[in-house]
Residue, then its C-alpha position, 0 to 999 in steps of 0.5 A: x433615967x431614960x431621957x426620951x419618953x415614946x408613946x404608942x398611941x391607938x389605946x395607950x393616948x386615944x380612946x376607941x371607945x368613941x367608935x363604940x356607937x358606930x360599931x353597934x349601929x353597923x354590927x349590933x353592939x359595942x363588943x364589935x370594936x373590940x374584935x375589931x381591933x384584936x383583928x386589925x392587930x391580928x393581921x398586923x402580926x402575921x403580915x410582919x411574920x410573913x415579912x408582906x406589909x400593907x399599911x396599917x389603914x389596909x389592915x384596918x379596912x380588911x378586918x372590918x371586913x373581916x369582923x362583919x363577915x363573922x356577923x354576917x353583916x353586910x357593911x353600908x359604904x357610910x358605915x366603913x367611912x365612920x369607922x375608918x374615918x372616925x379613927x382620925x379623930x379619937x379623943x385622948x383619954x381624959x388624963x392624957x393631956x395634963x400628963x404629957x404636959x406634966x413630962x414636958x415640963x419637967x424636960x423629958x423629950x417626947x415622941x410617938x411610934x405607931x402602926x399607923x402611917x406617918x399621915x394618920x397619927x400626925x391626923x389623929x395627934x392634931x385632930x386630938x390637940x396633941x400634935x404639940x405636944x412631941x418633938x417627933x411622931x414615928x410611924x413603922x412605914x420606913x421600915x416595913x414591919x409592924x411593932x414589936x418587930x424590934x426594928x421598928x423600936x432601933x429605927x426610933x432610937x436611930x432617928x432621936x439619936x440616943x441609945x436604946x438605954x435613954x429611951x422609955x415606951x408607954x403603952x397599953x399593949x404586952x405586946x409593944x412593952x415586951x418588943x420595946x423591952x428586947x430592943x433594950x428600951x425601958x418600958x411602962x404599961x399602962x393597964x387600962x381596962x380590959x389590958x393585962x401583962x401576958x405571965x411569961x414575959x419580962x415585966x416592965x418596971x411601971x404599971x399604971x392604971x391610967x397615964x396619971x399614974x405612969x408619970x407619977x411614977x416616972x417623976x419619982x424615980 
């Protein structure tokens, strides 16, 4: 049983969905958000690919952009502050709290790795009453690539010095498990709404509807 638990943390343990009411105000509906983060996701990729990094916050800023182009919306300065803004201070899933409590008790070692910067999750974990709950939150900064470029996942690896093997992702994107899952780690997907397992990669050996039942299943093995 891998020993180390890592969790994404944009979607797999905050909700964006409390950016909901700013998306429609500023954009006209909801569904906004959504095209929102595929884009900032989008970027992200093809920046890796293109091996030209900007930090995830850029990215960020350039597809809101991007997005009310499409809507040909013209964004208030009030409106980008809410947003971006308002990433630092997601709430956790309803579940999340009592679940990595429950891993921390039965004496996993816990810790994230995200896109973001080292600053913004250490932010939004805190400002989420999380922030206790990891030994350690990585970012991909150090080594300039986005997740699921698989340096991202042997930088974490090095720096909780363990082996691939003693290490577990939890996320709510194919995309994170699959890139942690070629870089030998462990994986579980958390299927929350709208979030699938693409047909042509390895499948992890968790599924979840939600963090609950991830651990549960965790704990049994």
């Amino acid at each position: 049983m891998p020993e180390v638990i890592v969790f994404d943390v944009n979607e797999t343990l905050l909700n964006l969905a409390a950016l909901d009411p700013h998306f429609e105000r500023a954009l006209g509906d909801t569904s906004a958000r959504q095209q929102w983060f595929a884009q900032v996701l989008q970027s992200a990729l093809v920046n890796t690919i293109l091996d030209s990094y900007v930090d995830f916050g850029t990215i960020g800023a350039a597809a809101l952009e991007m997005t009310a182009a499409r809507r040909g919306v013209s964004l208030s300065a009030s409106d980008r502050s809410a947003i971006l803004g308002g990433m630092l201070n997601l709430p956790p899933h309803s579940e999340v709290p009592e679940s990595l409590e429950r891993l921390r008790t039965a004496g996993f070692r816990l810790a994230t790795l995200t896109n973001s910067t080292a600053e913004a999750a250490e932010a939004q974990l805190t400002n989420a009453g999380l922030i206790e709950c990891f030994d350690r939150v990585f970012s991909v900064d150090p080594v300039r690539r986005f997740k699921p470029a698989i340096e991202t996942y042997r930088m974490a690896a090095r720096e909780l010095g363990v082996a691939a093997s003693d290490l577990r992702l939890v996320a709510a994107h194919d995309w994170d498990v699959a890139g942690a899952m070629r870089a030998g780690w462990a994986a579980a997907f958390v299927a929350r709404p709208g979030m699938v397992l693409g047909p042509l990669g390895e499948k992890p050996d968790i599924v979840g509807q939600d963090l609950r039942d991830v651990v549960d299943q965790i704990l049994e093995e």
